[in-house]
C-alpha positions as CSV (number, residue, x, y, z in Angstrom):
1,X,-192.2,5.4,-70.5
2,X,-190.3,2.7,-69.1
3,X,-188.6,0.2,-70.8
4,X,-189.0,-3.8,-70.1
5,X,-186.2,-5.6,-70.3
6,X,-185.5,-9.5,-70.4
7,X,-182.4,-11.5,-70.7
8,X,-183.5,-13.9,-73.5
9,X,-181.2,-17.2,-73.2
10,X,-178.4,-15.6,-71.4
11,X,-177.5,-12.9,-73.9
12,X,-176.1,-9.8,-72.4
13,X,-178.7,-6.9,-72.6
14,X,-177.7,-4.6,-75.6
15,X,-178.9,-1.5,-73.4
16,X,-176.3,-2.0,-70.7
17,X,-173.3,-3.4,-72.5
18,X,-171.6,0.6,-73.1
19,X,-172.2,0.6,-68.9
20,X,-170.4,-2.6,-68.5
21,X,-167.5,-1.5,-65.7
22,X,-168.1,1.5,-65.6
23,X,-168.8,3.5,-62.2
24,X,-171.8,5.1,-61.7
25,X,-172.4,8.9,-61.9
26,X,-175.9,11.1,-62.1
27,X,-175.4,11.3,-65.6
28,X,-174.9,7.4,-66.0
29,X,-178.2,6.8,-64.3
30,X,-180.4,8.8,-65.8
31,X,-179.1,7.1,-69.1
32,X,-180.3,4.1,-67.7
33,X,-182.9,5.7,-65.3
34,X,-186.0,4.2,-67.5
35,X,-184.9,0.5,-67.8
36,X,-187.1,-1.9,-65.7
37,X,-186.2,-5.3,-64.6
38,X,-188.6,-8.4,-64.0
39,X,-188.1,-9.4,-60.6
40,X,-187.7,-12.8,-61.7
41,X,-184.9,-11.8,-63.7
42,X,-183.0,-10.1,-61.4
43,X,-183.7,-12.9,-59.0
44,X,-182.4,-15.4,-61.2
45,X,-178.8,-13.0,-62.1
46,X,-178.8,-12.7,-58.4
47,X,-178.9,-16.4,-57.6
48,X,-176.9,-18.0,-60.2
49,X,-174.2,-15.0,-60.5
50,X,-173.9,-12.4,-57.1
51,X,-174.4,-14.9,-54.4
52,X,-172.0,-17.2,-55.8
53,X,-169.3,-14.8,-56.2
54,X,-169.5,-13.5,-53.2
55,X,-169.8,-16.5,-51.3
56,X,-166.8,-17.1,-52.8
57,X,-165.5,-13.4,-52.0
58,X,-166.3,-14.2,-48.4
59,X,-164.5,-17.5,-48.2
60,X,-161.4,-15.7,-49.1
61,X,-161.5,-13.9,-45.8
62,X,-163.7,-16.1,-43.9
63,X,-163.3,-19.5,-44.9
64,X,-165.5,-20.9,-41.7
65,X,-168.6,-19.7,-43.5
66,X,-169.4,-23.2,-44.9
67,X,-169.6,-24.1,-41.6
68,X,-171.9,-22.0,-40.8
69,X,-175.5,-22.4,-39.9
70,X,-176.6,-20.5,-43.3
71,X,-178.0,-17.3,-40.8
72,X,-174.8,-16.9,-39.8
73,X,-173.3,-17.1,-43.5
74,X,-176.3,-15.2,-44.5
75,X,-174.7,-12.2,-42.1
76,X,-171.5,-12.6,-43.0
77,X,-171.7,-12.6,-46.6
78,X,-174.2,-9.6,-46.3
79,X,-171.2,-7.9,-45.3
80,X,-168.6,-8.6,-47.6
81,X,-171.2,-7.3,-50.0
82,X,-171.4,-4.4,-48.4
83,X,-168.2,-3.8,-47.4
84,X,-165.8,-6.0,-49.7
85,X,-162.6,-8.2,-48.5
86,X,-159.9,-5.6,-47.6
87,X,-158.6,-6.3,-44.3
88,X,-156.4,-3.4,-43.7
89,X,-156.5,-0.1,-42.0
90,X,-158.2,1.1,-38.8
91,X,-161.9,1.1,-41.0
92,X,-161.6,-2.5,-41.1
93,X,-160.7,-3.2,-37.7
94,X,-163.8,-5.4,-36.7
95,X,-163.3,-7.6,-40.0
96,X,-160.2,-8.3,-38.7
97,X,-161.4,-9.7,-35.5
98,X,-164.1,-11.4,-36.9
99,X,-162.0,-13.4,-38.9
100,X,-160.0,-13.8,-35.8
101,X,-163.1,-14.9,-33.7
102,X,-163.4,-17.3,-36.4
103,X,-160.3,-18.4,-36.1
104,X,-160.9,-19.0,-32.3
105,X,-164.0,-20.5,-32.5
106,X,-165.3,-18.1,-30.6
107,X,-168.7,-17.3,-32.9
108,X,-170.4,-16.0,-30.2
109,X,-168.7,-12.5,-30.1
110,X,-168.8,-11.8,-33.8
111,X,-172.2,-10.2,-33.6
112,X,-170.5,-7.7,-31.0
113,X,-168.0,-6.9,-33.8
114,X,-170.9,-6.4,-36.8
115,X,-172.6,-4.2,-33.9
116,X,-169.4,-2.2,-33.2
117,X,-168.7,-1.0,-37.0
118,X,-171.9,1.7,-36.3
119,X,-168.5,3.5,-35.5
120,X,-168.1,4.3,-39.2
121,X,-170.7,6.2,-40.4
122,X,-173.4,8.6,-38.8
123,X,-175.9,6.9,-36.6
124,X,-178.7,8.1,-39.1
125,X,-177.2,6.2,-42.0
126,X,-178.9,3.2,-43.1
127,X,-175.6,1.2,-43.1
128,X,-175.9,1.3,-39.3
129,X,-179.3,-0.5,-39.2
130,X,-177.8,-2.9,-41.7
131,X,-175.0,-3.6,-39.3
132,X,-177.0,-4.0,-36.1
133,X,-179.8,-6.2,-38.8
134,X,-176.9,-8.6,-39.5
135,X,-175.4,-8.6,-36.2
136,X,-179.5,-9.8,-35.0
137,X,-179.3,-12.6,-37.6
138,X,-175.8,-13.7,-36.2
139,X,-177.2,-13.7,-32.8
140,X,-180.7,-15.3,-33.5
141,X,-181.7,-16.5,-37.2
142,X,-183.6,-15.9,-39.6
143,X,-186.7,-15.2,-37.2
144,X,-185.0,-12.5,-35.4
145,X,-185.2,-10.2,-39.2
146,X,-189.3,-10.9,-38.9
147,X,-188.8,-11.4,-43.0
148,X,-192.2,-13.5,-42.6
């Protein structure tokens, strides 16, 4: 039996404050395996709470986004969610040149960088469609996702 849960004005949810921090595990979800969210609720945590820090997140690496068309900030901060801010070693080569290509002006090529990460992992993995979705959404919009 599942269990319905609502954030009732902005108190923290007495079922996941133990979880708070702490990284998952197999045994940590199936603790919480049963809990069920309404998708309005989660929409407004996301909204008011993710986005906004990770906008913020992405700033710190890529302070062009506000300039952005918001598909191409869409893109971008879809990564940095993904893949988080650190800039160094050869696994973040393309985030380096994207914030270079930034730098530059030169927004046309950073969909050839989002493409290029498919590098990382194996060309099954759903990260790679992920990429190459956000690299179509720097290139063309919202339309070019078909989200409609």
């Amino acid at each position: 039996m599942r269990r319905l849960l609502c954030v009732y004005r902005n108190r923290p949810l007495r079922e996941l404050s133990g979880f708070l921090g702490v990284t998952g595990s197999p045994q940590l979800r199936q603790a919480v395996v049963d809990l069920d969210f309404p998708l309005g609720v989660a929409m407004t945590v996301f909204l008011q709470r993710t986005l906004p820090e990770f906008l913020k997140k992405t700033r710190s690496i890529y302070p062009q986004v506000d300039t952005l068309p918001p598909s191409r900030a869409a893109a971008l901060v879809s990564l940095v969610y993904n893949r988080g801010t650190d800039l160094t070693g050869d696994r973040r080569r393309e985030m380096r040149a994207i914030r270079d290509l930034l730098a530059a002006g030169d927004l046309n090529s950073v969909s050839s960088e989002i493409d290029a990460m498919e590098r990382l992992w194996d060309p099954q993995c759903g990260l790679v469609k992920r990429r190459h979705d956000e690299a179509r959404l720097w290139r063309s919009g919202f339309a070019a996702l078909q989200l409609e």
